[in-house]
N, C-alpha and C positions, 0 to 999 in steps of 0.2 A: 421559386415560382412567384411570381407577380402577384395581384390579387388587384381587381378594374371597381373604381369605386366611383359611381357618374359625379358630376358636381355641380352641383346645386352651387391734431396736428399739432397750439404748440402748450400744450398744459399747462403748464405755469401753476400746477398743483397737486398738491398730494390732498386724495378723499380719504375719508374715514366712514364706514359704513357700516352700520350693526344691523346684522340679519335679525329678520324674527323669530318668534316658537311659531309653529310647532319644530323646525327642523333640529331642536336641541331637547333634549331628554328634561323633563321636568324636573329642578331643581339644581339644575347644571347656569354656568354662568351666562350671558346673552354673549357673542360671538362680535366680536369683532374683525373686519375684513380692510387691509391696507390696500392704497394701490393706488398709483400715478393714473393722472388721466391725458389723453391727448391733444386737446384742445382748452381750450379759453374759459371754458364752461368750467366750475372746479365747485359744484354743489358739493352737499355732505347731505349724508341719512344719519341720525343718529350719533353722529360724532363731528368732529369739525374740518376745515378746508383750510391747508396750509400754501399762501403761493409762495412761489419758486420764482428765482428768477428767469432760468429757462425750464424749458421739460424733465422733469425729475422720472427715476425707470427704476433701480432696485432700491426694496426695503429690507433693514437686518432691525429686529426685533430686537431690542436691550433691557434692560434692567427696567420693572415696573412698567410705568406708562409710554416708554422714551422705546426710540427707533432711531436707524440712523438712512438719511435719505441719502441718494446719490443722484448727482446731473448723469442727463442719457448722454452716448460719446458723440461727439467728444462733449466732454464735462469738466467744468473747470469748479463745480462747490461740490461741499458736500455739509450736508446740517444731521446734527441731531435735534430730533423733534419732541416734542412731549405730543402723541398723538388725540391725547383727551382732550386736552385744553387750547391745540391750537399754536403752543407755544414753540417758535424758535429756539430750543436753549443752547447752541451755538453753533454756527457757522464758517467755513472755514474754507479759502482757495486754494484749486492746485499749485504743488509745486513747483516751482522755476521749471519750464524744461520736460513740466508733464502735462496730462493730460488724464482724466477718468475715463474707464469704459462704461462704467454704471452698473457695477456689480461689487458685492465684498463679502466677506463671511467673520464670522467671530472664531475666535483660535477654542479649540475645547476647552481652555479653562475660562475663557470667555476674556482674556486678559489684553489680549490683542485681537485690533480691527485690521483684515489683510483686506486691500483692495485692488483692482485690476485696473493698470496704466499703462500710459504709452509713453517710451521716450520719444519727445519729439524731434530731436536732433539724428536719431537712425533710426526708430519706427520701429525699433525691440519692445518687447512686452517686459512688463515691470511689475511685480508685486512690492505695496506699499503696506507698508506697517504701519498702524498708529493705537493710540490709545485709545478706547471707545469712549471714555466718559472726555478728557479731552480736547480731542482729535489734534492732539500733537503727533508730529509724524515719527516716531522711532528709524527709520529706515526703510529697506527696501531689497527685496531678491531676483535674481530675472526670474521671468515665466518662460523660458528657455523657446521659444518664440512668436509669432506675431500676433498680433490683438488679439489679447488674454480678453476672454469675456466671463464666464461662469465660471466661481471658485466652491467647490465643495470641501469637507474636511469627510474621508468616509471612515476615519477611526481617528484615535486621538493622536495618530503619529503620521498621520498621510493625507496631502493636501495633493485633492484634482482638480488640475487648469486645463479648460479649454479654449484653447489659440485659435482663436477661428481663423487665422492667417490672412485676413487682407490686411492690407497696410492702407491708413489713411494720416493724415496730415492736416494740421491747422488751416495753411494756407488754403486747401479746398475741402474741406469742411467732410462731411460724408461719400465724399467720391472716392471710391476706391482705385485705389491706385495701382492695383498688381493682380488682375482677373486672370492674367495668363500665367503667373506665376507663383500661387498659393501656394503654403505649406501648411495647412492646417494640421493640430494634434494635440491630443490628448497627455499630458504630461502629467507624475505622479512624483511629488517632489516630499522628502522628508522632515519633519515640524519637527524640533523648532530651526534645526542645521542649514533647512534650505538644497541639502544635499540634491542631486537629481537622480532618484530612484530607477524610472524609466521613461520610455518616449514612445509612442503610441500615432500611428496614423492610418489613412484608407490607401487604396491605390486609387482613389480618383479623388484628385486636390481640390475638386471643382467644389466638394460638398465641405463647405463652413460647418464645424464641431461649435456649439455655441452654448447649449445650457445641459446641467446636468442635473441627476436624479440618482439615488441608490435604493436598490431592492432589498425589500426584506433579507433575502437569500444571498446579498451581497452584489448582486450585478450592476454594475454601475452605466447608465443609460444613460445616452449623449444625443440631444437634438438637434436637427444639423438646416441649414439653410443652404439651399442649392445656389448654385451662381453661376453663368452662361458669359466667357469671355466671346462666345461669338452671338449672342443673342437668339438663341435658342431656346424651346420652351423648355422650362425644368417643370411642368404640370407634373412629370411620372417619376420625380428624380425622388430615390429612398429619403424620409427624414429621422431615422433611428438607428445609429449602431451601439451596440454595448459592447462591453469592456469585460472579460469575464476568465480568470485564470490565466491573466497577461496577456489575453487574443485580443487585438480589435477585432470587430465585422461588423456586417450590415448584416441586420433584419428582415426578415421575411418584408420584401417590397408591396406596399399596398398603392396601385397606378390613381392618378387622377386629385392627387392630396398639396398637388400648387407649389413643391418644390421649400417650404416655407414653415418649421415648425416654431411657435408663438413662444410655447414654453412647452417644460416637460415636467413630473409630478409620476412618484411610484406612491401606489398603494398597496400593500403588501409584496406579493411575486409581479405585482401589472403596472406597463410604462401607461400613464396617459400622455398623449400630446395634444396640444390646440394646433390645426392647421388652417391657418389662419386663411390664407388664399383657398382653399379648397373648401371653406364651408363643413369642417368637421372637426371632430374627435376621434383619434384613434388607438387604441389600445392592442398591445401586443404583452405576452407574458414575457419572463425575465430571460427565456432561453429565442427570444426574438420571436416567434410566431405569433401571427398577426390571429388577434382575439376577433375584434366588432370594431364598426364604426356606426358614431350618433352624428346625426347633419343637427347642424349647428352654425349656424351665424354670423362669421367673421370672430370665431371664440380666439381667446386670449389668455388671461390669467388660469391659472389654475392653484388651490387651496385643497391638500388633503384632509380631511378630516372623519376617523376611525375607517371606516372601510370605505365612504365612499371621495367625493370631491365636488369642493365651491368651485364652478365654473364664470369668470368676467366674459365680457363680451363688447366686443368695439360700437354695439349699437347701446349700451349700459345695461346689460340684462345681467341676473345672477341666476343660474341652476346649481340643481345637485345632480350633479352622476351618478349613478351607481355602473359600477367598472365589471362590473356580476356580468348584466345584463342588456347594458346600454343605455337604461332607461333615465330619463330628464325631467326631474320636475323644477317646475319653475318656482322661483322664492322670489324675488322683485323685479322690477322695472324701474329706471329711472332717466327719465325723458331729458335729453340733451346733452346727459356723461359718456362719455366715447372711456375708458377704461383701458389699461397700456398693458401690456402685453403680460406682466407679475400680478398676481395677488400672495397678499399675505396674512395666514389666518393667526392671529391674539387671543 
């Protein structure tokens, strides 16, 4: 069953933003929040503004005060940052022949940085391996196929990639290339072997699998971006299926959420997504049924933190969720930051 819900550019840096008390328990540390912004505008609250040469899009938290940033796709750097100070501490292009999607994750022992590429010579998906402290490349495994975006690790032996399946290319930059002929999927591949465990997809190719999330309870939640080879609206198209005892499926459908999930974030048993196009948040528990929706903004990032979650916002707003009840209190404003689609809480 459905559920009708009405509805209400180039960064060039990574913000560093410290929330204030009260939203932190007295004698706990003050919060710090990452995250790309989308325009030109690259203020900082509280911590400092690192530019970029183009639009930077995921951050992986490392050792200490350091992060490591990635170019959104196609992306050709990737830095680690010291995000206290500001500082560059190294910098580094793609590979011959590849390309970033702007996602990566650190291996459980923290020892290897896996990141999500594209061969550009056949527009296979490519896991790169490198070293996080300094980003030499070890190698590389496929993502068995087409634009790998979001790599999670849901235990210390199984690594999930989501192929969002369009194919793009240098020569035309974010144009996709293959709307009528998507393979998007979920694939769960074995650390450190690389092996391919299993392969996971919908019966309707049309919906891009793009970031992911895992539940307390082990369900692993995929947020998906709709895409219309004949330009139709996807205002009603589902953006949540989990993964749960080897099943894919789609979630309980909620109509009218713009086809478009920002990001996705469990807290405890509950997916939240940002929908971007639709002006909300939506929560569903881990068995897919659709919880509440909070109207919301053009919302973006999401940061869990204990039960509930930091919410970014493309107009630079930050709230707190609470996933309970829906309820939004606002913790800042910051006039002229447009905020990218990730937050990441330190």
């Amino acid at each position: 069953m459905a559920i009708k819900l009405s509805r209400r550019r180039l960064l060039q840096s990574l913000a560093l933003l410290a929330l204030p008390l009260p939203a932190w328990a007295a004698g706990e540390a003050a919060p710090v929040l990452l995250a790309a912004q989308l325009d030109k505008h690259f203020g900082a609250v509280g911590g400092s503004a690192i530019a970029t040469p183009t639009r930077g899009h995921g951050i992986i938290p490392i050792a200490g005060k350091e992060a490591i940033l990635l170019a959104r796709r196609p992306g050709y750097w990737m830095m680690r940052i010291n995000w206290q100070t500001g500082e560059i501490v190294r910098q580094i292009a793609a590979t011959e022949n590849r390309h970033f999607f702007g996602h990566a994750v650190l291996s459980p022992d923290g020892r290897t940085l896996l990141t999500s590429e594209n061969n550009i010579q056949t527009g296979q998906g490519i896991i790169g391996l490198y070293h996080p402290q300094t980003l030499q490349r070890l190698g590389e495994l496929p993502s068995h196929g087409i634009g790998p975006h979001e790599l999670l690790f849901i235990d210390s032996h199984t690594l999930a990639i989501a192929n969002g399946g369009i194919l793009t290319l240098p020569a035309s930059g974010r144009e996709k290339l293959n709307l009528a002929s998507m393979q998007p999927s979920v694939v769960l591949l074995a650390w450190p072997s690389g092996q391919k465990i299993s392969e996971h997809s919908l019966p309707d190719t049309n919906l891009s699998l793009r970031h992911l999330a895992l539940s307390r309870d082990g369900a692993l939640g995929i947020a998906i971006q709709a895409e219309s080879p004949t330009g139709q609206s996807v205002d009603d198209a589902p953006l949540l299926a989990i993964l749960r005892d080897g099943k894919l499926s789609i979630a309980e459908t909620v109509l009218g959420l713009g086809g478009y999930a920002a990001s996705i974030a469990a807290v405890g048993t509950q997916f939240i997504l940002s929908c971007l196009e639709g002006n909300a948040l939506a929560i569903w528990d881990s068995q897919g049924k659709a919880q509440r929706q909070s109207g919301l903004l053009r919302p973006a990032g999401i940061a869990p933190w204990k039960n509930k979650a930091y919410i970014s916002t493309e107009l630079g707003i930050i709230t707190l969720l609470d996933p309970e009840d829906g309820t939004l209190t606002p913790i800042s404003s910051h006039t002229g930051i447009k905020w990218d689609n990730h937050l990441i809480l330190v």
